[in-house]
py3Dmol code that shows the C-alpha trace and the ligand (Angstrom):
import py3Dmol

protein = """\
ATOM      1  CA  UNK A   1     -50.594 -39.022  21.133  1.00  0.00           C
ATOM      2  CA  UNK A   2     -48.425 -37.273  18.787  1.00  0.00           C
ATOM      3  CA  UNK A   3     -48.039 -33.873  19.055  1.00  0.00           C
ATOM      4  CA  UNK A   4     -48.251 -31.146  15.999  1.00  0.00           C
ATOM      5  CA  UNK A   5     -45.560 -29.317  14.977  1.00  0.00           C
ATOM      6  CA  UNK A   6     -46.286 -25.462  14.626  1.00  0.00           C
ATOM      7  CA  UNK A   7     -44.125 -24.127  11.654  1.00  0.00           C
ATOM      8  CA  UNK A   8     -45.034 -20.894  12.142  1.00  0.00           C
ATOM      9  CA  UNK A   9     -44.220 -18.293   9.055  1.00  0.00           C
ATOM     10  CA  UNK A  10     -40.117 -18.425   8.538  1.00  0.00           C
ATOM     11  CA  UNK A  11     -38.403 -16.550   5.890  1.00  0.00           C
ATOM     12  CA  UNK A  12     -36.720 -19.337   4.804  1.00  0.00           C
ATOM     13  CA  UNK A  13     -36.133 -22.870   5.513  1.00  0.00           C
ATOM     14  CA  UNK A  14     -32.284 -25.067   5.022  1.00  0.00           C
ATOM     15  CA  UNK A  15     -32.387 -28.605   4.943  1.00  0.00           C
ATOM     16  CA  UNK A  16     -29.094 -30.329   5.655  1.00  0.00           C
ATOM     17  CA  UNK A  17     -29.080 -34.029   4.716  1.00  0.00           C
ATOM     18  CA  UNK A  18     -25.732 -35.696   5.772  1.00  0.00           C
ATOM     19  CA  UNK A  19     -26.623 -38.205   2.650  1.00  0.00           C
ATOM     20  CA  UNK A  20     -28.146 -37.596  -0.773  1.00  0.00           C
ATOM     21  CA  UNK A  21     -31.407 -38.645   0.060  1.00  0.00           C
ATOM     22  CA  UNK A  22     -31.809 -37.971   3.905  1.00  0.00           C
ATOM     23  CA  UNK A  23     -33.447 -34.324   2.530  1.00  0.00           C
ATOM     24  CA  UNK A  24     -36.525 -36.707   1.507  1.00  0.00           C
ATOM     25  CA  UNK A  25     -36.811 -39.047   3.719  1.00  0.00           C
ATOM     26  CA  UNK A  26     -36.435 -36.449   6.767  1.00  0.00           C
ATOM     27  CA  UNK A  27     -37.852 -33.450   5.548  1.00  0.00           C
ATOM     28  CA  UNK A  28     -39.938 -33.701   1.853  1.00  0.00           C
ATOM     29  CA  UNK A  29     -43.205 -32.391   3.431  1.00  0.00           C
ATOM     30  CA  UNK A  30     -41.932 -29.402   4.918  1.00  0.00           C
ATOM     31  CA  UNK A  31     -39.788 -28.533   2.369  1.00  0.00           C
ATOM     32  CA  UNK A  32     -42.831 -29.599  -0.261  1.00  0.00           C
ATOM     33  CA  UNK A  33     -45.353 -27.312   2.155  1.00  0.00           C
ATOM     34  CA  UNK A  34     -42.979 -24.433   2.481  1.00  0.00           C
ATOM     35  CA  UNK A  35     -41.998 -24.151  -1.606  1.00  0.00           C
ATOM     36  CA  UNK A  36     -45.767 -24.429  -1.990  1.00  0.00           C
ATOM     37  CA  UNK A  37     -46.238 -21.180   0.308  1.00  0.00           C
ATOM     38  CA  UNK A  38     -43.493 -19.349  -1.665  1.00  0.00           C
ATOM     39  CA  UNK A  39     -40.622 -19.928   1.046  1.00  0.00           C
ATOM     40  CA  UNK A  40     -37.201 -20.099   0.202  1.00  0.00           C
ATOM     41  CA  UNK A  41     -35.944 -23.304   0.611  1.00  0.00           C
ATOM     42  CA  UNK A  42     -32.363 -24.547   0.239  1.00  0.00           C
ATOM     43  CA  UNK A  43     -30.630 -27.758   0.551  1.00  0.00           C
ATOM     44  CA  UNK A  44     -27.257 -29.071   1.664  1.00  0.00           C
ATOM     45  CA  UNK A  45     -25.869 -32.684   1.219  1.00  0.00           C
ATOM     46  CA  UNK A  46     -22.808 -32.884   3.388  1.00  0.00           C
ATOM     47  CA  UNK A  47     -21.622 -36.338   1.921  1.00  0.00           C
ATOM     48  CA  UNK A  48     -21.158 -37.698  -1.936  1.00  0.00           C
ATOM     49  CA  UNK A  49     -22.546 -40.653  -0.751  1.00  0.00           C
ATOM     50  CA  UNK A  50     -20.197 -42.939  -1.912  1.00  0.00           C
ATOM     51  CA  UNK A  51     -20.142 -45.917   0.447  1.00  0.00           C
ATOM     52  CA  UNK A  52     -23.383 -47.010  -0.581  1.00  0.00           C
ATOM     53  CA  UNK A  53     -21.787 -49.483  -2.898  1.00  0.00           C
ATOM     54  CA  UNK A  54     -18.184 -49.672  -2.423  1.00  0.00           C
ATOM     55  CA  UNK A  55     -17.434 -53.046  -4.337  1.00  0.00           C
ATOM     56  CA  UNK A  56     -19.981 -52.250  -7.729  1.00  0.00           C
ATOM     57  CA  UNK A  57     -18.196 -53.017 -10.640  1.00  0.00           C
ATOM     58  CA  UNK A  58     -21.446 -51.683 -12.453  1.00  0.00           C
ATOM     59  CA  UNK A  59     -21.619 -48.628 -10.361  1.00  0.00           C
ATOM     60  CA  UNK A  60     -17.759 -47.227  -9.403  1.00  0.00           C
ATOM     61  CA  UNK A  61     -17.712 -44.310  -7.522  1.00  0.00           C
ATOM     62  CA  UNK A  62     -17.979 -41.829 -10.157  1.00  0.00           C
ATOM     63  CA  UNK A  63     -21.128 -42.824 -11.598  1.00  0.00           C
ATOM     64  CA  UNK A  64     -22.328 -43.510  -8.017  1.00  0.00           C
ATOM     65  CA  UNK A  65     -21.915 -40.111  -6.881  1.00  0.00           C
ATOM     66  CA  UNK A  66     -23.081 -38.795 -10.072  1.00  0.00           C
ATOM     67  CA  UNK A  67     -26.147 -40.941  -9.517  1.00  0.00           C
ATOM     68  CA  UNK A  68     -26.986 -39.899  -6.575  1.00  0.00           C
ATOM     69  CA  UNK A  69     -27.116 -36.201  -7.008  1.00  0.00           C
ATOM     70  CA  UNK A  70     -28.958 -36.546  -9.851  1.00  0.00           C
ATOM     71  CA  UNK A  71     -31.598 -37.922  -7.304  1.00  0.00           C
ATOM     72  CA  UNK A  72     -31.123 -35.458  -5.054  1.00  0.00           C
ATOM     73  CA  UNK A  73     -31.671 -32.583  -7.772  1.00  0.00           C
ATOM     74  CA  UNK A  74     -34.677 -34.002  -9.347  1.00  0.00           C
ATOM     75  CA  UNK A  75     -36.560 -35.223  -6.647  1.00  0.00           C
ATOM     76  CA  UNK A  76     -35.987 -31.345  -5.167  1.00  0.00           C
ATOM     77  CA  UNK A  77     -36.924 -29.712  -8.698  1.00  0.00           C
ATOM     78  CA  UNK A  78     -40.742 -31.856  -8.545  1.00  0.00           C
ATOM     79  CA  UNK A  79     -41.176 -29.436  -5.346  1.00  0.00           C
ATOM     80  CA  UNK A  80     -39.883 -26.710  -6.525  1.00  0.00           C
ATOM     81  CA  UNK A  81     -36.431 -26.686  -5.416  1.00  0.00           C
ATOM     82  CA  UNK A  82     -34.035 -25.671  -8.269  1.00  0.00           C
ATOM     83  CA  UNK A  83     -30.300 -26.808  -8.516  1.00  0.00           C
ATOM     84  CA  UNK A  84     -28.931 -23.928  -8.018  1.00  0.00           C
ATOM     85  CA  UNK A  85     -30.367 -24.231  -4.514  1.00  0.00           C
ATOM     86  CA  UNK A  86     -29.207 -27.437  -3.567  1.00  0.00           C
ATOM     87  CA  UNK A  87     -25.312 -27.295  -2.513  1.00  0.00           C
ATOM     88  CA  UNK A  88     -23.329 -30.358  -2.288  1.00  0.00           C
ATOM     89  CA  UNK A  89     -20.039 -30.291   0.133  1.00  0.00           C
ATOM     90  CA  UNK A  90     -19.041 -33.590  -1.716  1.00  0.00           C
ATOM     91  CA  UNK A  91     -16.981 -35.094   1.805  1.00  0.00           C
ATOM     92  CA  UNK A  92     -16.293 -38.691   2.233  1.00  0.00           C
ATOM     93  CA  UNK A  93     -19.346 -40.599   3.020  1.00  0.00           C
ATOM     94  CA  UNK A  94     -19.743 -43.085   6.132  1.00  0.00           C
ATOM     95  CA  UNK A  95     -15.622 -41.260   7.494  1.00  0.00           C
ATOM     96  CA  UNK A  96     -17.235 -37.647   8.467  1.00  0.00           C
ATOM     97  CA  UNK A  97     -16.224 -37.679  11.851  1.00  0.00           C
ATOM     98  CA  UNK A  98     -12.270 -36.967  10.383  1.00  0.00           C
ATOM     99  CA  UNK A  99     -13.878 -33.998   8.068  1.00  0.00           C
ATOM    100  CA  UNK A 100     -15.644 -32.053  10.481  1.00  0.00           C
ATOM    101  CA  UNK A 101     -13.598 -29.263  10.236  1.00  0.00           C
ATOM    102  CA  UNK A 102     -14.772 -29.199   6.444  1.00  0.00           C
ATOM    103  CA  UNK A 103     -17.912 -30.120   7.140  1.00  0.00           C
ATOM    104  CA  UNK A 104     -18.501 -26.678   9.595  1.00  0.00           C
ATOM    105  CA  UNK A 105     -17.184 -24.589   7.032  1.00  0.00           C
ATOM    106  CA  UNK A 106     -19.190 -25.669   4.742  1.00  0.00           C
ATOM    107  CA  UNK A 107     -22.255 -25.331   6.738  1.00  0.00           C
ATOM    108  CA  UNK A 108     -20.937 -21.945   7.816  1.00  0.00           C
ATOM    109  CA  UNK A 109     -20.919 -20.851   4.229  1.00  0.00           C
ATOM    110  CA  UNK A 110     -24.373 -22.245   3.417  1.00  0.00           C
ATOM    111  CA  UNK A 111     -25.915 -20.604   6.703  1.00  0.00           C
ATOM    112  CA  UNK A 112     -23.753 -17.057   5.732  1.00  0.00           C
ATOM    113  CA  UNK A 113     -26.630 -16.765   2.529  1.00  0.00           C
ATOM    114  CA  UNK A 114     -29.491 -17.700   4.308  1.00  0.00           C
ATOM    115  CA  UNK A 115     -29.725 -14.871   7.967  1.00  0.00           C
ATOM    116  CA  UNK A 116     -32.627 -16.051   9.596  1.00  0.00           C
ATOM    117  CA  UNK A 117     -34.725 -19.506   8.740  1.00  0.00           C
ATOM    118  CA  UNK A 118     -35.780 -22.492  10.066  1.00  0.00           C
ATOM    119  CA  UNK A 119     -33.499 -25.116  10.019  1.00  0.00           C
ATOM    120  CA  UNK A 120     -33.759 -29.176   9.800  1.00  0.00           C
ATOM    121  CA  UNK A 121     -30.679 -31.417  10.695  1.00  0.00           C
ATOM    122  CA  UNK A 122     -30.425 -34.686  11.733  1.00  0.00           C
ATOM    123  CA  UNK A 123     -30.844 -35.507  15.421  1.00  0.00           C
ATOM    124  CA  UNK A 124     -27.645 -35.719  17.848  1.00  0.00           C
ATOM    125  CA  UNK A 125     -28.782 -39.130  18.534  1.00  0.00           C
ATOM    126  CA  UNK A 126     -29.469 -40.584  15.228  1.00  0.00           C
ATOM    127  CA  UNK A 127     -27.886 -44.589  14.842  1.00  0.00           C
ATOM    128  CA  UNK A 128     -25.852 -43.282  11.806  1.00  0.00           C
ATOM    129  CA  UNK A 129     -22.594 -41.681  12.846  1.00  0.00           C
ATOM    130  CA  UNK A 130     -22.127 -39.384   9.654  1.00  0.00           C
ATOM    131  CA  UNK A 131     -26.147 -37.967  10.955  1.00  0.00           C
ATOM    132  CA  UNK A 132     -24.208 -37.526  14.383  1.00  0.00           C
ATOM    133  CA  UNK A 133     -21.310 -35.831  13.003  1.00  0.00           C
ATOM    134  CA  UNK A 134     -23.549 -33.026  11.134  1.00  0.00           C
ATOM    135  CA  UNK A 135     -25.622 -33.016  14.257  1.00  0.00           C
ATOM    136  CA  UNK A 136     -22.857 -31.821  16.094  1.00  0.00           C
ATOM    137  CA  UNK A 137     -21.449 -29.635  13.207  1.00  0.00           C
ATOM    138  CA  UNK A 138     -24.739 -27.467  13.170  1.00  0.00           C
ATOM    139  CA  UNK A 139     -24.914 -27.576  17.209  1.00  0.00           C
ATOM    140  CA  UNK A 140     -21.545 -26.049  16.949  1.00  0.00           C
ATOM    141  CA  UNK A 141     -22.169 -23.395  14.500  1.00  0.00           C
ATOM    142  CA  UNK A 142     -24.259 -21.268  17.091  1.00  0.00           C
ATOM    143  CA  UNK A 143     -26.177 -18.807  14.743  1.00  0.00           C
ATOM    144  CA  UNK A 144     -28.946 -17.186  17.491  1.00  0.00           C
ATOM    145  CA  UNK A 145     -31.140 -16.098  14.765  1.00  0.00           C
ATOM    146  CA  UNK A 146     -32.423 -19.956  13.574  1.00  0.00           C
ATOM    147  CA  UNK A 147     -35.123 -22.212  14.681  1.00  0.00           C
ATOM    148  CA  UNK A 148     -33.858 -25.605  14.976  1.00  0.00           C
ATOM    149  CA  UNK A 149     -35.284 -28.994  13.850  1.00  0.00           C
ATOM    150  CA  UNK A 150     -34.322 -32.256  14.409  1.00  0.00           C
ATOM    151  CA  UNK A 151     -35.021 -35.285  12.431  1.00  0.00           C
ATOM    152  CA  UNK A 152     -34.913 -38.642  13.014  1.00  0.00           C
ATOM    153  CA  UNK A 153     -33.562 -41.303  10.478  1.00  0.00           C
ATOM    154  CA  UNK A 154     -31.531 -44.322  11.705  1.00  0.00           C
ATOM    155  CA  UNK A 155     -33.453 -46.320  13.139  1.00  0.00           C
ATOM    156  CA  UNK A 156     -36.150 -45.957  10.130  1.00  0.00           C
ATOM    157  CA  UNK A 157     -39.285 -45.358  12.377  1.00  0.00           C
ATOM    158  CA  UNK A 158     -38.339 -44.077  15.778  1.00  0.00           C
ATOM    159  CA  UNK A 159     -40.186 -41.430  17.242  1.00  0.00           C
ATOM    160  CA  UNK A 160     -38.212 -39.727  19.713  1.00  0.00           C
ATOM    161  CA  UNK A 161     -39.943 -38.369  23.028  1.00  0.00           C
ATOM    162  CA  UNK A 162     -40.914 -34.576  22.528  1.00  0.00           C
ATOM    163  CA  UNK A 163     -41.258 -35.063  19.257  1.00  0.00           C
ATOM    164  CA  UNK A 164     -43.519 -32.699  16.468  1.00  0.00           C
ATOM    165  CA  UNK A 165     -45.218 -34.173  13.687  1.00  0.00           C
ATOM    166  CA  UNK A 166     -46.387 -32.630  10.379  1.00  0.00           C
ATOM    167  CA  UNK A 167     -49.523 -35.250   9.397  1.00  0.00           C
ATOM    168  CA  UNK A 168     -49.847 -36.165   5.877  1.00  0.00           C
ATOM    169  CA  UNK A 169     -52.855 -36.544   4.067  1.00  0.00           C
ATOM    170  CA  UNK A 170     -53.219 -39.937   1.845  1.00  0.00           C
ATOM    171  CA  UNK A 171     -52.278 -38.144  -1.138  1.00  0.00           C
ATOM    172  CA  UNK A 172     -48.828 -36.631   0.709  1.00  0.00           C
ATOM    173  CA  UNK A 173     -48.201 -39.945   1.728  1.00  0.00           C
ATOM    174  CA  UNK A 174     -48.284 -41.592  -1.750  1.00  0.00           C
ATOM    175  CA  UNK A 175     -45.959 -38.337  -2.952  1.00  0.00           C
ATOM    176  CA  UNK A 176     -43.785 -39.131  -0.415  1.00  0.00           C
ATOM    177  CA  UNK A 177     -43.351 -42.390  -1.033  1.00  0.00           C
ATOM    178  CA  UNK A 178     -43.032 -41.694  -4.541  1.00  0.00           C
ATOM    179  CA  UNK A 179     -40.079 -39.650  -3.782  1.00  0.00           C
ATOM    180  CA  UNK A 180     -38.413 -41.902  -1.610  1.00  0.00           C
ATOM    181  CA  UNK A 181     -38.532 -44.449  -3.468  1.00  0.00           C
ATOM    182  CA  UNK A 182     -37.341 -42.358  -7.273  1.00  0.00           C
ATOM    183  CA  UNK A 183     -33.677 -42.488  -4.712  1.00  0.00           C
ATOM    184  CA  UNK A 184     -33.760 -45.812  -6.998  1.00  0.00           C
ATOM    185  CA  UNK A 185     -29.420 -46.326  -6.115  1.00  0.00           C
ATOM    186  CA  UNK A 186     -30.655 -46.844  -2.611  1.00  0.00           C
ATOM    187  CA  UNK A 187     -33.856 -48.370  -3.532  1.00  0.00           C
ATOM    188  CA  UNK A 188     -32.718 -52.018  -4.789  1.00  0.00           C
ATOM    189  CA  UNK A 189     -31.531 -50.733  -8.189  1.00  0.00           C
ATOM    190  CA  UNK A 190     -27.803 -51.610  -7.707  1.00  0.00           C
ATOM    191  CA  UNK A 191     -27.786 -55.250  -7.468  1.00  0.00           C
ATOM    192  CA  UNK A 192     -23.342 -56.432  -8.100  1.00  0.00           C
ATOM    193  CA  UNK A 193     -22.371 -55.662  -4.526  1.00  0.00           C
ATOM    194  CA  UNK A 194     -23.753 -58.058  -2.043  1.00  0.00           C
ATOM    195  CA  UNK A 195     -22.285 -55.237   0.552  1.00  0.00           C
ATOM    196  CA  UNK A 196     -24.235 -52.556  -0.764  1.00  0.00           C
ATOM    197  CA  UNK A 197     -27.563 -50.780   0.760  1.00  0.00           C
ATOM    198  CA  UNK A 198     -31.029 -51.030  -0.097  1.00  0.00           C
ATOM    199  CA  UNK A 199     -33.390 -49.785   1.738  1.00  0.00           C
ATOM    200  CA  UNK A 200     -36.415 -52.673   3.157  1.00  0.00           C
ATOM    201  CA  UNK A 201     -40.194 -52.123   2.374  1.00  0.00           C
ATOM    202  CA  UNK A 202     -40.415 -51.952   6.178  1.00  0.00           C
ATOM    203  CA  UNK A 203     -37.861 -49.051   5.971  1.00  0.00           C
ATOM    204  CA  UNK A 204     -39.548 -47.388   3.159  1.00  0.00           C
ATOM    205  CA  UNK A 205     -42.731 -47.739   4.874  1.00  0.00           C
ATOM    206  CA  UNK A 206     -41.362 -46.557   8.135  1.00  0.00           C
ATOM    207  CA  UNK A 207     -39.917 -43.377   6.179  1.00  0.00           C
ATOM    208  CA  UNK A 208     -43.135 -42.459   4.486  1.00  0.00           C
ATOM    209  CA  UNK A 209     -45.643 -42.949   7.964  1.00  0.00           C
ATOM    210  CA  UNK A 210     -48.375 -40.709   8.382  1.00  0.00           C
ATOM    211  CA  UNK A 211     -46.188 -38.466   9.950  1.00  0.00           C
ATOM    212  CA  UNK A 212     -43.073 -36.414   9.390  1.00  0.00           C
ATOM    213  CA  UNK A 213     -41.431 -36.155  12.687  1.00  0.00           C
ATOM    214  CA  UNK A 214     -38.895 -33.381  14.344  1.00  0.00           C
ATOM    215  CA  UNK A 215     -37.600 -32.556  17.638  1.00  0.00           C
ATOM    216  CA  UNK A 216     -37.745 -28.682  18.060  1.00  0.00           C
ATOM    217  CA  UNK A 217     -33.810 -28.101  19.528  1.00  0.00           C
ATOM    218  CA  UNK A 218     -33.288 -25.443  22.042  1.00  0.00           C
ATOM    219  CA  UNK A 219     -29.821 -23.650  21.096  1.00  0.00           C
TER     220      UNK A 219
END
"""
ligand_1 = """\
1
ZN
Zn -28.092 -40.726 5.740
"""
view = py3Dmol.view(width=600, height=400)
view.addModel(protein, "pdb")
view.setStyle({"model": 0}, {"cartoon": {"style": "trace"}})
view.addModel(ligand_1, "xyz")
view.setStyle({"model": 1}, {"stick": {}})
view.zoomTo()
view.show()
């Protein structure tokens, strides 16, 4: 029986999405609940997300990136989020593990504005390695005065033992999967690179579930 997750009242909240669309598909209804209670919330994508679609000829990397940020930044603004706080650290998508030098700093910086909050980061033992890498990049950072979250991505509908669910209402749901799915580069949109990602139904469907699901992580 899944267990629910206590958010308690936090000053502020940081999302940290390793790609530009992780934010949503880990965290949009706590960051959607929290805006709506006047909380601070600010994001951080660690990656450009680049490797998406390495071989488009439709899509090169410049409009890719550009893309996807524009995703990011107006799927963030329908909740309230404005641009100005969503940061992006722009490092090479699917080779973090040789920028995590960057990567910390970067986090370091982002964490220096916000003091105390709740955080949510992907899980140490997500399938993705760049979700490891900032895993272990905000394990490292060791700031006592944050709650941390975990959140599961890779693979799309694991629920890991211990884990704390916000539940979504049929309406949430839809909004989520609204959201999800407006990430159109990742969404089937890009169609000249047989390499490229698109997320399944079954993925989107595992993404927007009735719950939104975090490990609490004891620093
Ligand atoms: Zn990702």
């Amino acid at each position: 029986m899944p267990v629910r997750l206590r958010v308690g009242a936090p000053r502020r909240l940081l999302v940290i999405a390793p790609h530009p669309d992780d934010e949503a598909i880990g965290a949009y209804m706590l960051m959607t609940r929290l805006r709506r209670r006047g909380v601070a919330v600010r994001v951080v994508v660690v990656t450009d997300g680049a490797a998406s679609h390495p071989n488009s000829l439709r899509w090169p990397r410049r409009r890719l990136v550009a893309e996807r940020r524009r995703e990011s930044r107006r799927t963030l603004r329908r909740i309230g989020v404005a641009a100005a706080a969503v940061t992006f650290l722009d490092l090479p998508d699917g080779r973090l593990n040789t920028h995590t030098a960057a990567a910390r700093r970067g986090l370091s910086h982002a964490l220096g504005h916000v003091g105390s909050a709740l955080i949510a980061a992907p899980a140490a033992s997500d399938d993705h390695p760049d979700h490891r890498t900032v895993a272990a990049c905000v394990a490292a950072l060791r700031r006592p005065n944050l709650r941390r979250l975990a959140y599961p991505v890779w693979p799309a509908g694991l629920r890991p033992a211990g884990a704390r669910c916000l539940f979504l209402t049929a309406q949430e749901r839809l909004a989520k999967r609204q959201a999800v799915r407006s990430y159109r580069t990742q969404a089937g949109r890009i169609m000249d690179d047989p390499a490229g990602f698109a997320m399944t139904r079954r993925q989107i469907s595992a993404f927007t579930r009735q719950q939104e699901v975090f490990v609490e992580v004891r620093q």
